[in-house]
C-alpha positions, 0 to 999 in steps of 0.5 A: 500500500502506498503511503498517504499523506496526512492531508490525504488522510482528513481528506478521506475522512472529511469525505466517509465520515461528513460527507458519508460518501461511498467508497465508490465515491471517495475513490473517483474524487481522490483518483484512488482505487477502491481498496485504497480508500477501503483501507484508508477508512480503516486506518483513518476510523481505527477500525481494528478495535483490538482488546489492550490485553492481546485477546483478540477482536472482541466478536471473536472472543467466545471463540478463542482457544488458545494463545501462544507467544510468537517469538518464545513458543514456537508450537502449539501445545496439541495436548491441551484439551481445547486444541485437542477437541476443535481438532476432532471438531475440526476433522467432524467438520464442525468448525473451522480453526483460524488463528489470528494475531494480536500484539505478540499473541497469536490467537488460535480460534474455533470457530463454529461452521454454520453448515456441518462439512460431512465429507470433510477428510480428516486432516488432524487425525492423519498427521503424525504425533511428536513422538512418532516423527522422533522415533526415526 
């Protein structure tokens, strides 16, 4: 993304948010392109509302699982028993695991599938355990 100078910022702002343009709109005025503008509504409204403590967007909350340091834990705990059943959820395609990052968290979630994936191949259930990749 190409850097946006602090007058193009209250432009774009002046125009979302008092004029309530579309983003149509505000890229034919600003000669920018659609995501541009997108995007520069993000920056210039802080859309990204994450919590101070590195928990995740607060929508997505009832569904986080687990969280990990990214620079001291390089691996999920698989043992623990939340990662252990969104995995067999998972491979019942019942949700559908994401993972986000917040600050220096990377937030693992669950989240529920609105429609049951029953044909789903088993992912989770087929990958080796630590202890088989160590035996060889």
């Amino acid at each position: 993304m190409k850097f946006f100078s602090k007058e193009m910022k209250e432009l774009a702002a002046y125009y979302i948010n008092d004029l309530k343009l579309s983003p149509k709109d505000v890229a034919g005025k600003m000669q920018l392109s659609i995501n541009e503008v997108n995007w520069l509504d993000i920056v210039v409204n802080k859309k990204f509302n994450y919590t101070e403590s590195g928990r995740g967007r607060p929508e997505l909350q009832p569904w986080l699982i687990a969280t990990r340091d990214k620079f001291t834990t390089a691996r999920w705990d698989n043992t623990e028993p939340k990662i252990a059943k969104a995995r067999e959820l998972y491979d019942a395609g019942l949700v559908e695991m994401v993972h986000g990052y917040d600050g220096v968290n990377i937030l693992l979630y669950a989240i529920p599938r609105r429609h049951p994936e029953l044909e789903r191949k088993a992912y989770f259930s087929y990958l080796p355990t630590e202890k088989e990749t160590t035996d060889e």
